[in-house]
C-alpha positions as CSV (number, residue, x, y, z in Angstrom):
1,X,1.4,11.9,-12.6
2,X,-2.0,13.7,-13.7
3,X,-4.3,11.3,-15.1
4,X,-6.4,14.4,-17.4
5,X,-8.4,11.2,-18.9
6,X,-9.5,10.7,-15.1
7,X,-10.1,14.4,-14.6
8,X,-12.2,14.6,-17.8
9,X,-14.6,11.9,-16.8
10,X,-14.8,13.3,-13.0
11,X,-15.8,16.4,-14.5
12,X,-18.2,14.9,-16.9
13,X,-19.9,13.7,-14.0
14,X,-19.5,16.5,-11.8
15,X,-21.6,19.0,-14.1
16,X,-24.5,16.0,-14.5
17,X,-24.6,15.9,-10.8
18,X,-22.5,12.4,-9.9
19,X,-20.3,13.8,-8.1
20,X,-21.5,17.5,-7.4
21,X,-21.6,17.4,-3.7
22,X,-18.8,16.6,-1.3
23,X,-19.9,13.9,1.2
24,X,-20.3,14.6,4.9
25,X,-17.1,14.7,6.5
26,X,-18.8,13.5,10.1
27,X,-19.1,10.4,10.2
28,X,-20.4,8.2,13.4
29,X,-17.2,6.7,15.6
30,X,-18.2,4.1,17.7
31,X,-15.8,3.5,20.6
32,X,-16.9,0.3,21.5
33,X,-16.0,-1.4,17.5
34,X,-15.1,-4.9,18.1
35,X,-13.3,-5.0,14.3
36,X,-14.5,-8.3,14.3
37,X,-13.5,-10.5,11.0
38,X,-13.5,-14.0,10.0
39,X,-10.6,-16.2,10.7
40,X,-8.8,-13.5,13.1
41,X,-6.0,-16.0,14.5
42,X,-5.6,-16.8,18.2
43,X,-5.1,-13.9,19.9
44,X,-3.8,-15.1,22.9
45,X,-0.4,-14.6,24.8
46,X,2.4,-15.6,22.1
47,X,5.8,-15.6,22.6
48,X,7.6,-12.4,21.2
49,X,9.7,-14.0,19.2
50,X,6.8,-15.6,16.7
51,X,4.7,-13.7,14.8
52,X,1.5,-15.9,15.4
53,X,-0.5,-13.4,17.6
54,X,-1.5,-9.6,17.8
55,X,1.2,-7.1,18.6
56,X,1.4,-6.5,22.4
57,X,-1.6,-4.0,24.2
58,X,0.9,-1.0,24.8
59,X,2.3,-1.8,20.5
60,X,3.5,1.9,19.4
61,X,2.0,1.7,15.9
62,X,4.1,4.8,14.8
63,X,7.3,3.3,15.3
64,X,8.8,0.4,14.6
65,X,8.3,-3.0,15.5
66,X,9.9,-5.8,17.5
67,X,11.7,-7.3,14.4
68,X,14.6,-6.7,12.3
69,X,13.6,-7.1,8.9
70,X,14.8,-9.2,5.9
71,X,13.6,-9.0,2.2
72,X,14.1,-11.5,-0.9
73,X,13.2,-11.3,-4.5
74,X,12.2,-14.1,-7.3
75,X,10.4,-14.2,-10.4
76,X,6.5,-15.6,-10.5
77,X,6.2,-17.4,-14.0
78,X,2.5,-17.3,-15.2
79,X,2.5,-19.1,-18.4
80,X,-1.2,-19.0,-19.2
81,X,-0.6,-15.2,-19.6
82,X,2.8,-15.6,-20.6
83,X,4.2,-13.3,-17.7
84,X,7.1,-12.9,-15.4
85,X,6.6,-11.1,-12.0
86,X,9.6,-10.1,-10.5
87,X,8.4,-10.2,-6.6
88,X,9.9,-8.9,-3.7
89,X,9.1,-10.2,-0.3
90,X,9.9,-8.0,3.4
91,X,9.5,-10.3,6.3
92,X,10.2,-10.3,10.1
93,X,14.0,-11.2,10.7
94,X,15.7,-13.2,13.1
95,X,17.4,-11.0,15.6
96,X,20.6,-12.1,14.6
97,X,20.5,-10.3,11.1
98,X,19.5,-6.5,13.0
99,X,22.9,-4.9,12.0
100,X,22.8,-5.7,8.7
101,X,19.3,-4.3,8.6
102,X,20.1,-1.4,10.2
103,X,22.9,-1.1,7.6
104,X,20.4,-2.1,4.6
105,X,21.2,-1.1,1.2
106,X,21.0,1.4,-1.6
107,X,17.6,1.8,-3.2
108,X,19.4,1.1,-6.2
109,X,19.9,-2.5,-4.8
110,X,15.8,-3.3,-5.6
111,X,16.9,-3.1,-9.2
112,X,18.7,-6.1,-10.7
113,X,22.3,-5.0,-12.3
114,X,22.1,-4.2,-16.1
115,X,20.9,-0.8,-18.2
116,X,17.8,-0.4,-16.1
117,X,19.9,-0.1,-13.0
118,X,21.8,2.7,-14.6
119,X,19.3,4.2,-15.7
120,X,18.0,4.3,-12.2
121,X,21.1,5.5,-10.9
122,X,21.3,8.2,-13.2
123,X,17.6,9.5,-12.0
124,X,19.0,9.2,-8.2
125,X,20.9,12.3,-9.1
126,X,18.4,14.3,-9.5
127,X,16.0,13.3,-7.5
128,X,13.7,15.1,-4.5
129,X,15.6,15.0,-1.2
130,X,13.8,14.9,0.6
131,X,11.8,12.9,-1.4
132,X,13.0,9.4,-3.1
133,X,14.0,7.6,-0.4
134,X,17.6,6.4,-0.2
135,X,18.1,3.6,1.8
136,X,16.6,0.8,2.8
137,X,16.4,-0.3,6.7
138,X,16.1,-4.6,5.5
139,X,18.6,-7.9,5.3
140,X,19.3,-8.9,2.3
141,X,17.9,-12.9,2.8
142,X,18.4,-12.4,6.0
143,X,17.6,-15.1,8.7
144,X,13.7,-14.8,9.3
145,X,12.2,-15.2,12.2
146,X,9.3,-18.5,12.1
147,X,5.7,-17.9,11.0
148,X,3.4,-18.7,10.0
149,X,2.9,-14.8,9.1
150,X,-0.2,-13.0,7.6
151,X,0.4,-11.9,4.1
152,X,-0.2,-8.7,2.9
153,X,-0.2,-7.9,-0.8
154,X,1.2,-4.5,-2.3
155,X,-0.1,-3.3,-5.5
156,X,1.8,-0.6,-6.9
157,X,0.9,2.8,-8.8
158,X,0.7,3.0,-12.7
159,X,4.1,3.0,-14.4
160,X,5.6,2.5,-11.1
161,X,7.8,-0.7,-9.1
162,X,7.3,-3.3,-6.7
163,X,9.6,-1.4,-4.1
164,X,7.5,2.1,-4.7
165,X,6.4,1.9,-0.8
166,X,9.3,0.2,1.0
167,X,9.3,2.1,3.8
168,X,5.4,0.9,4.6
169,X,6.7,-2.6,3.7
170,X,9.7,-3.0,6.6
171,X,7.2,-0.7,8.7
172,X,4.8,-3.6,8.4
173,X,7.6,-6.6,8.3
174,X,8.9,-5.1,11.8
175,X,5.5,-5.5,13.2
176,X,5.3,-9.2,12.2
177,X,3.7,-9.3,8.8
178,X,4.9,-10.3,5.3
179,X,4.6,-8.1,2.7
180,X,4.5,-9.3,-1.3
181,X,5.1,-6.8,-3.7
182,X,4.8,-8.0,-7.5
183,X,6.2,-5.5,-10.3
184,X,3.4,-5.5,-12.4
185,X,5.2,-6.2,-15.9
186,X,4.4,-3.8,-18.2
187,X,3.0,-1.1,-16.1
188,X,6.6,-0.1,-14.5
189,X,8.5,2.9,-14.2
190,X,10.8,1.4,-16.8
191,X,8.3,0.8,-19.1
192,X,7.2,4.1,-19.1
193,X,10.6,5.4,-19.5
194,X,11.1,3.1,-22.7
195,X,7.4,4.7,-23.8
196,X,6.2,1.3,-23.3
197,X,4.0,1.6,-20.5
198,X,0.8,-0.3,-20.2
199,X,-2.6,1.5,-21.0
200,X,-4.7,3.0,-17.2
201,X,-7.8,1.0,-17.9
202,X,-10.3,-1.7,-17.4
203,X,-8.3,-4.5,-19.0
204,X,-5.5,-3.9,-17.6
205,X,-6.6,-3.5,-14.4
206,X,-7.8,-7.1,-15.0
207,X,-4.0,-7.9,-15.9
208,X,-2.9,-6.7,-12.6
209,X,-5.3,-8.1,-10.6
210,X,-4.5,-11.4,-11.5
211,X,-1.0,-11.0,-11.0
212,X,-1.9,-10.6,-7.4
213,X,-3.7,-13.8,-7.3
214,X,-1.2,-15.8,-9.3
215,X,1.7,-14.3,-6.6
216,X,-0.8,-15.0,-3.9
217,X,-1.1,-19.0,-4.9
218,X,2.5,-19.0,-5.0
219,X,3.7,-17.7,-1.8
220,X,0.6,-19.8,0.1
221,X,2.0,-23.0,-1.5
222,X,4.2,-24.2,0.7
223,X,5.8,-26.7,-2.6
224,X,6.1,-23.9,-5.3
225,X,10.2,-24.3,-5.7
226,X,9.7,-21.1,-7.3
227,X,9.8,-19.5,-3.8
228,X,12.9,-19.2,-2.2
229,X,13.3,-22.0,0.1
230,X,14.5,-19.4,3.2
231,X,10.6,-17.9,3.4
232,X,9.1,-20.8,1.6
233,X,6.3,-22.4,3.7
234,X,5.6,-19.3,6.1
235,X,3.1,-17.4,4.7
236,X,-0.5,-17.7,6.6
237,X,-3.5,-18.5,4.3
238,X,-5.9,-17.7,6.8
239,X,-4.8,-14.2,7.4
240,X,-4.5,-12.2,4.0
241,X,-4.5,-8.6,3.2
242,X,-3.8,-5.9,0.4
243,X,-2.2,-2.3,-0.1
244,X,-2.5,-0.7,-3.4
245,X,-1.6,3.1,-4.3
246,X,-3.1,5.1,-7.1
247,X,-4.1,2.4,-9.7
248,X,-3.3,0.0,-7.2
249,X,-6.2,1.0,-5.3
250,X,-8.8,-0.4,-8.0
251,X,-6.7,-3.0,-8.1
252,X,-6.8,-4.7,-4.7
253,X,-10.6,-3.7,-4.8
254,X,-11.0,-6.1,-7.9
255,X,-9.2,-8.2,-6.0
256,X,-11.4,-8.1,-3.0
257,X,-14.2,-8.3,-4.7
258,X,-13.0,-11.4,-6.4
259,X,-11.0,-13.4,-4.1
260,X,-12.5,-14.5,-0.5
261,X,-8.7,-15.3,0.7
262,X,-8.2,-11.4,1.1
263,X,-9.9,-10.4,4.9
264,X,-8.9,-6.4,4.9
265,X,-7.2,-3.7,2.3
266,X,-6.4,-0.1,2.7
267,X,-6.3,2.0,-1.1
268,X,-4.0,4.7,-1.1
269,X,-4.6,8.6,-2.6
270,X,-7.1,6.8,-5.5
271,X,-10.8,5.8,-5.4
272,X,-11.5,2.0,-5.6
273,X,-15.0,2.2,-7.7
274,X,-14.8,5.1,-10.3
275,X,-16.1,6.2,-13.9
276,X,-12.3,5.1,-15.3
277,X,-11.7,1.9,-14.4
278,X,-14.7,0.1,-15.2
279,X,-15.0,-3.6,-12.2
280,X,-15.1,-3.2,-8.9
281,X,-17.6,-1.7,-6.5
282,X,-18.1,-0.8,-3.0
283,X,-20.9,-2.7,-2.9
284,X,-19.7,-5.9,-4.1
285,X,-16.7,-5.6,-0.8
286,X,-17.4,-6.9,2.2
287,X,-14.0,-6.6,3.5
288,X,-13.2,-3.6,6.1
289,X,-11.3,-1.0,4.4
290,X,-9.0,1.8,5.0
291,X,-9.0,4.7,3.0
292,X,-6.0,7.0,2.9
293,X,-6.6,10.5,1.0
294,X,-4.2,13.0,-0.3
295,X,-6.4,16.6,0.1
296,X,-3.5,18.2,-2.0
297,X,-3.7,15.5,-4.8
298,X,-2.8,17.1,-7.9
299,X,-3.2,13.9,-10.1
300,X,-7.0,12.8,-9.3
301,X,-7.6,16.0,-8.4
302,X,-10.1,17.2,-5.7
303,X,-13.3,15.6,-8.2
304,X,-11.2,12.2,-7.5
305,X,-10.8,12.9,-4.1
306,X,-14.6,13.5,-4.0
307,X,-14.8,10.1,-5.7
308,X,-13.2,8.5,-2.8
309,X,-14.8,10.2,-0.2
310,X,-17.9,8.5,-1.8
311,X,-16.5,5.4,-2.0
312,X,-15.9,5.1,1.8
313,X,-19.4,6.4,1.8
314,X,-20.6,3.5,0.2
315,X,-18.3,0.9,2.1
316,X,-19.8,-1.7,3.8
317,X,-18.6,-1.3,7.5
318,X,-16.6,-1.3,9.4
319,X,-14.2,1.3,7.0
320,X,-12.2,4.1,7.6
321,X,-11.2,7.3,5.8
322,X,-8.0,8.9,7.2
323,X,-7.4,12.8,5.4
324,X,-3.8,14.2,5.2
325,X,-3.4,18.1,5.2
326,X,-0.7,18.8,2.9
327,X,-0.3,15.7,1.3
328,X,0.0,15.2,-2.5
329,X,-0.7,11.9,-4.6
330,X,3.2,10.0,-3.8
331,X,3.8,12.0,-0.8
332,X,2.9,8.7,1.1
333,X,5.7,6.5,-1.3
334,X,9.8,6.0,-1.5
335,X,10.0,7.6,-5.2
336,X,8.2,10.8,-4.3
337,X,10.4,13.1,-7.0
338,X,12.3,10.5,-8.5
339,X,11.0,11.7,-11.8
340,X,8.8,14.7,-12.7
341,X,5.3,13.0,-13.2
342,X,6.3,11.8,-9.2
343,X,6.5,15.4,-8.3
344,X,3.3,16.1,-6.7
345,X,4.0,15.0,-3.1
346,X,7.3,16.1,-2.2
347,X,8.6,20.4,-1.7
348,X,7.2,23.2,-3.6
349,X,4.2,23.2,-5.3
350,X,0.9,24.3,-6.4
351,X,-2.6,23.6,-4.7
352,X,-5.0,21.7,-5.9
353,X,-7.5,23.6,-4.5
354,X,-6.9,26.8,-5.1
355,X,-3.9,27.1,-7.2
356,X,-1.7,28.9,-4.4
357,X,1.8,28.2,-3.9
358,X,3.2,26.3,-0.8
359,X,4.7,23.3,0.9
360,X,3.8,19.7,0.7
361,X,3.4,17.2,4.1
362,X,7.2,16.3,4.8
363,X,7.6,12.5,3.2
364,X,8.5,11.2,6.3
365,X,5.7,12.2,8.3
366,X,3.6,11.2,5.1
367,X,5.1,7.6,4.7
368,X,5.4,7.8,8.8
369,X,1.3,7.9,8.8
370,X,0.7,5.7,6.4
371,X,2.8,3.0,8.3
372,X,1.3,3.4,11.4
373,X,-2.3,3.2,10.4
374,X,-1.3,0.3,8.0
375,X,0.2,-1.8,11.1
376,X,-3.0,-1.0,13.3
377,X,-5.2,-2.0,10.8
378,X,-4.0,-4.9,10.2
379,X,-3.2,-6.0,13.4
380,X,-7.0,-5.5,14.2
381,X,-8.0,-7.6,11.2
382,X,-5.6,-10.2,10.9
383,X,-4.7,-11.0,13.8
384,X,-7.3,-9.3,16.1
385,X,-5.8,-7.1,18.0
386,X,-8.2,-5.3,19.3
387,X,-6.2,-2.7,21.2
388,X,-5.3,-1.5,18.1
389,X,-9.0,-0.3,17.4
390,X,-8.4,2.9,19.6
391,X,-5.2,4.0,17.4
392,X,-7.4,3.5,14.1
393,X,-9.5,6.7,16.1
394,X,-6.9,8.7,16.8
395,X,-6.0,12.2,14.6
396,X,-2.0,10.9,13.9
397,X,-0.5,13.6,13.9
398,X,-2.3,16.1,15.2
399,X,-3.5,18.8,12.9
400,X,-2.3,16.4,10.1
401,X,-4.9,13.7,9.6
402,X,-8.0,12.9,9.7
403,X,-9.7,10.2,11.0
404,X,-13.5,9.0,10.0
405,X,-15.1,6.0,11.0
406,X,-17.9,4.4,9.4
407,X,-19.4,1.6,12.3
């Protein structure tokens, strides 16, 4: 989706000088980073069967984990705000449940059965494929494995859903994390198919940022019935971080800014502080953070990209910037095509930067990225894994991405 409201303030501030000059892309790298955090874990020797410690030294960060993966979904009532979150949860699975993971389910499945489901089906058909992906690699409620596991929060893009990124979420499930993933009611894809969608601002960026705190309390309270009682209890309080893509960005920057529980987050293809979306800024974050840049974005554009390569200017470190060749704005996500406005990402297009014709990043060496760097990232922060510090400096791929590290 273009956001021209975005580009028109970008540009604004691009002929007054805010924004005129592109950052340096060299950046120092300091090969000796401890990643150091608050309230890291034990990182000790753990049985591989738990998910209490870092991933081994020799972890593989681009493939998949140790664990089968199970997922669940409920519904977070707020009634101060008079809101229902339907919330999806991925978590490590018992080895028991690995066929039926590796069997999964239809996309399709993430969307309860009714005239929205149909209507979901009915995109399906036409769809990017390669593009949307089709099936999942996760248990229905299958058996988990014990915690306690550190939580990570997904926030997803504007008019999009709680499973936008599933991929990333079994990615990071498999590698012994939980991943929480609220629909942000109002600001879904099916709101904006029923022209109902939320408005991209400040206020609402307030909405969704307290949805993430609301789901947050409930999954950390180990006597809120309103979490099913097969994950209830195993979420780690002490080890919290956050995802978000597009507007999701701002929004687990607000959220950082805001909420001391949250130790790491990594935005996705969107600047956290920017003329827009009026709340958080860098300097108010004190969490590490990983930046993930689309240099082909056509929806913020390369004066939004500029945005965010002065964000992770202004970062307080240690942060990181990785930079995809090739990569459009949901060339990282599951619904890349799955409507026109998630075009941008996924075969033929048009270059931001110079208009040409050519091919976008392959998804799955998009979403495959993402992943990785999302597991080593976390692992280094939340659990403190500090073999994973070298991967968080390495160019994966090659010729793909670009890694910057701010020490």
């Amino acid at each position: 989706m273009h956001y021209p409201k975005l580009t028109r303030l970008l540009t604004v501030l691009a002929v007054l000088g805010g924004c005129s000059s592109e950052p340096s892309a060299t950046t120092e790298t300091n090969a000796s980073m401890t990643g150091e955090t608050t309230e890291t874990g034990d990182t000790s020797d753990t049985d591989e069967t738990t998910t209490e410690g870092p991933e081994p030294e020799d972890t593989d960060y681009t493939q998949a984990g140790s664990h089968p993966v199970g997922h669940v979904r409920f519904t977070v009532a707020d009634s101060a705000r008079d809101r229902e979150l339907l919330v999806e949860v991925w978590y490590p699975a018992d080895p028991s449940v690995a066929e039926a993971a590796a069997a999964g389910s239809p996309i399709e499945a993430f969307v309860p059965v009714g005239p929205d489901q149909d209507q979901f089906v009915d995109l399906l058909a036409t769809a990017h494929n390669p593009g949307t992906t089709r099936q999942t690699s996760a248990a229905p409620e299958g058996l988990p494995t014990p915690g306690p596991w550190p939580v990570i929060l997904y926030s997803h893009c504007h008019a999009c859903t709680r499973f936008s990124s599933f991929s990333l979420a079994e990615h990071l499930a498999s590698h012994g994390f939980v991943v929480v993933a609220p629909d942000h009611q109002g600001n879904t894809l099916f709101d904006e198919l029923a022209d109902m969608n939320a408005p991209l601002n400040g206020e609402f960026l307030r909405t969704r940022r307290e949805d993430l705190g609301v789901v947050l309390d409930a999954v950390l309270d180990s006597e809120d019935t309103t979490v099913p009682e097969l994950v209830r209890g195993q979420f780690d309080a002490t080890r919290v971080g956050a995802i978000g893509h597009s507007y999701g960005a701002a929004t687990v920057g607000l959220l950082a800014v805001e909420d001391s529980r949250v130790q790491a987050i990594m935005p996705i293809a969107a600047p956290i502080e920017n003329p827009l979306l009026p709340g958080p800024t860098m300097a108010a974050i004190k969490t590490p953070v990983l930046f993930v840049l689309a240099r082909e974005d056509n929806s913020i554009t390369e004066l939004g990209n500029n945005v965010l390569r002065n964000n992770f200017m202004m970062a307080t470190p240690p942060a990181w910037m990785v930079e995809v060749n090739d990569a459009g704005h949901w060339g990282f996500s599951d619904i890349c095509g799955l409507v026109e406005m998630f075009d941008p990402g996924c075969g033929e297009g048009n270059r931001q930067t110079n208009g040409e014709p050519f091919t976008y990043l392959d998804v799955d060496i998009g979403r495959g990225l993402t992943s990785a760097y999302a597991s080593a990232f976390f692992d280094l922060h939340l659990r403190g894994a500090v073999n994973a510090e070298a991967f968080l400096q390495t160019n994966y791929p090659e010729g793909v991405s670009e890694v910057s590290v701010r020490q």
